[in-house]
C-alpha positions as CSV (number, residue, x, y, z in Angstrom):
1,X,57.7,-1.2,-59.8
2,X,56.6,-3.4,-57.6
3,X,59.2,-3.7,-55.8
4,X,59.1,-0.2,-55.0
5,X,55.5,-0.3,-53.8
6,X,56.1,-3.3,-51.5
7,X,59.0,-1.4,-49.7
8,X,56.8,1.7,-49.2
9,X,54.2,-0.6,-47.5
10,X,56.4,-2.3,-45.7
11,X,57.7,1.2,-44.6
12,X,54.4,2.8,-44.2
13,X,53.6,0.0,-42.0
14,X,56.8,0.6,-39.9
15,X,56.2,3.4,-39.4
16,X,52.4,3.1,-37.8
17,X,54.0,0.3,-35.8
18,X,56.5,2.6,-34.4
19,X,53.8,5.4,-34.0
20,X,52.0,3.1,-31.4
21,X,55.0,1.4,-30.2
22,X,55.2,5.8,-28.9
23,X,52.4,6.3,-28.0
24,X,51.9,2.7,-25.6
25,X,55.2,3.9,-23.8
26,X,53.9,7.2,-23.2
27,X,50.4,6.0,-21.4
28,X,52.4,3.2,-19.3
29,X,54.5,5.5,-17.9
30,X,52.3,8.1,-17.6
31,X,50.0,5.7,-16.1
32,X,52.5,5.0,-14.0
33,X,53.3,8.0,-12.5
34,X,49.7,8.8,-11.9
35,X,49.6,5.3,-9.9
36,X,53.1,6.1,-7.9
37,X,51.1,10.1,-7.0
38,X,48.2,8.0,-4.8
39,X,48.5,8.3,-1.4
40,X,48.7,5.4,0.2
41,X,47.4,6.6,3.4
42,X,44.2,7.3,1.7
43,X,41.0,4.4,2.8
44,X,38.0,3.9,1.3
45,X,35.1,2.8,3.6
46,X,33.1,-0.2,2.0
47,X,30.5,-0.5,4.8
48,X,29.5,3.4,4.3
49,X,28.9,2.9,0.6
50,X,27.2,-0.9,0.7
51,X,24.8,1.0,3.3
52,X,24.5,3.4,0.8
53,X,23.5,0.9,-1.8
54,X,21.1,-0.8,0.7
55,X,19.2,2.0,1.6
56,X,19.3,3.0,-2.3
57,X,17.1,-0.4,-2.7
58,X,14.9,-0.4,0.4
59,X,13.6,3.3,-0.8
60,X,13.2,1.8,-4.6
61,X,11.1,-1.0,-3.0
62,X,8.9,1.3,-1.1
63,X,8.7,3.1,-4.0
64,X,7.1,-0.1,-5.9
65,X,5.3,-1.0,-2.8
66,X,3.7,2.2,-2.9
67,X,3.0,1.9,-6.1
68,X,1.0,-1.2,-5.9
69,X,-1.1,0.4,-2.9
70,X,-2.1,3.0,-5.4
71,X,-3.5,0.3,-7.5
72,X,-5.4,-1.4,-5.1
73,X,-7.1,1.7,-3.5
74,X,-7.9,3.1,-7.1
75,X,-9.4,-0.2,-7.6
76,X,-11.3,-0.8,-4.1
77,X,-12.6,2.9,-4.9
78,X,-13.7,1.8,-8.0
79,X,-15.1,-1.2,-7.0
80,X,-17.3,0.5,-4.0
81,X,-18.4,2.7,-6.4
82,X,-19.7,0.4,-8.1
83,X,-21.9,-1.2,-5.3
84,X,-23.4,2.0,-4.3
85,X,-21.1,3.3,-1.3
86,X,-18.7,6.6,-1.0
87,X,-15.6,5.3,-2.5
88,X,-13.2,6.7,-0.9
89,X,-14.0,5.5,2.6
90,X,-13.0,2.3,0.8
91,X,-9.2,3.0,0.6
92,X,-9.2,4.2,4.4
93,X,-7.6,1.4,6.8
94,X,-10.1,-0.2,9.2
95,X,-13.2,2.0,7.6
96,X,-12.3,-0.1,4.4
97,X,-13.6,-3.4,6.3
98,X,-16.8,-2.2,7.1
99,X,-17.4,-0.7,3.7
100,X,-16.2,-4.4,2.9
101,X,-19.2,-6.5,5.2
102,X,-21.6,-3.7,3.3
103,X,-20.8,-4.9,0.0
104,X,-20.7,-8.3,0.6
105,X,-24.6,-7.9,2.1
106,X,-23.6,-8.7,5.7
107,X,-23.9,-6.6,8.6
108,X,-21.6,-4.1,9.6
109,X,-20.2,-5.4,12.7
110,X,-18.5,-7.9,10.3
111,X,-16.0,-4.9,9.9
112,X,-15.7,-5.3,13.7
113,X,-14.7,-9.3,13.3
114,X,-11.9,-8.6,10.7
115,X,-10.1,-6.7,13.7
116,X,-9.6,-9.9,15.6
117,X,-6.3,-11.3,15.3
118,X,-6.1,-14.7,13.5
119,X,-9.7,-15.0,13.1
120,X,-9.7,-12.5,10.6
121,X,-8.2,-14.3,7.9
122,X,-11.4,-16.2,8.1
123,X,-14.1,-13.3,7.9
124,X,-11.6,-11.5,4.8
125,X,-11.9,-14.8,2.8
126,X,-15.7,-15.1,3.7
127,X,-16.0,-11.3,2.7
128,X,-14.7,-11.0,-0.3
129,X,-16.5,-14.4,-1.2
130,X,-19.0,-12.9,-1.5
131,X,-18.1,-9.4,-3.1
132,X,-16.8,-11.8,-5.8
133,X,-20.1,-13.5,-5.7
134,X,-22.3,-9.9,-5.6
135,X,-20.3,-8.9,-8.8
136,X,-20.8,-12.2,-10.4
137,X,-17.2,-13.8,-10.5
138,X,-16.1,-17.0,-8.6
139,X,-13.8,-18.6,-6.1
140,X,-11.0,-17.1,-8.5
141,X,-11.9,-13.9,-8.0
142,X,-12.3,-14.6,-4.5
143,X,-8.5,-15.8,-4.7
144,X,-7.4,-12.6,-6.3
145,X,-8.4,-10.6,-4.1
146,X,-6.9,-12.2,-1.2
147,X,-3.5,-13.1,-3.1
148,X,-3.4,-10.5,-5.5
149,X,-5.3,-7.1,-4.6
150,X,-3.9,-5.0,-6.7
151,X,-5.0,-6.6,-9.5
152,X,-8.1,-8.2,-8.8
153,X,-9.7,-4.7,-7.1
154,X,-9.0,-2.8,-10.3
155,X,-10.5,-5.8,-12.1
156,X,-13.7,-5.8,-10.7
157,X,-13.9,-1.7,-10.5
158,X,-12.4,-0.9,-13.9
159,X,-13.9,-4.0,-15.4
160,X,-17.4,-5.6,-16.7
161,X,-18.6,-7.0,-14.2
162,X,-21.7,-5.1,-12.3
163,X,-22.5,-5.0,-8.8
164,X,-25.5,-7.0,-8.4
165,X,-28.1,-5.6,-5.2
């Protein structure tokens, strides 16, 4: 009996063998007709599609960038809020500085200085100094904002700290 089970295995097992052994052939020689119908004279152009791809990424990074600008302003509106001033003239380019000088307690022709090339690396640092210092944070803060505005701003706006007049 078990002799007669063992040779219906081993048939069994023939026969899936030959089953694929069928159905391998057909795909490679299918496969290789469908390789022998491409037309040869048919190019693909690499630099098209790489530019493609590049432009892909630059619009995904001004995507992020934009992102991160969205941040900052909601926090600089926030944060001028905060000290008494119309927010939103805090997220307009150039205005922004002068709102800037007004929170840090200086005079508003500081906004004028942080127009000066080079030198206005100088007046930023000594203007947020002391928005950090009017909101009662430190150098850190001060750091933050300079390195890192986009998550500093919405710190001090969204945060616990209090504008202090």
């Amino acid at each position: 009996m078990d002799s007669i089970w063992a040779e219906h295995c081993i048939l069994a097992i023939s026969r899936v063998q030959c089953t694929f052994v069928i159905i391998w052939d057909r795909l490679s020689t299918n496969g290789d007709q469908v390789m022998n119908n491409i037309d040869p004279s048919i190019t693909i152009d690499t630099s098209a599609a790489a530019a493609g791809v590049a432009v892909g990424i630059l619009l995904i990074f001004i995507f992020i960038g934009f992102l991160i600008q969205i941040i900052a302003w909601v926090g600089m509106w926030k944060s001028a809020s905060k000290a008494g001033q119309f927010g939103l003239l805090a997220c307009i380019p150039i205005v922004q500085f002068f709102i800037w000088a007004i929170m840090a307690k200086k005079e508003p022709w500081w906004g004028l200085l942080c127009l000066i090339p080079v030198v206005n690396f100088v007046f930023f640092i000594i203007i947020f100094h002391e928005i950090s210092k009017q909101f009662g944070r430190s150098i850190g803060t001060t750091l933050g904002l300079v390195f890192l505005p986009f998550i500093f701003w919405p710190i001090l706006g969204f945060g616990s700290a209090q504008y202090q007049e």
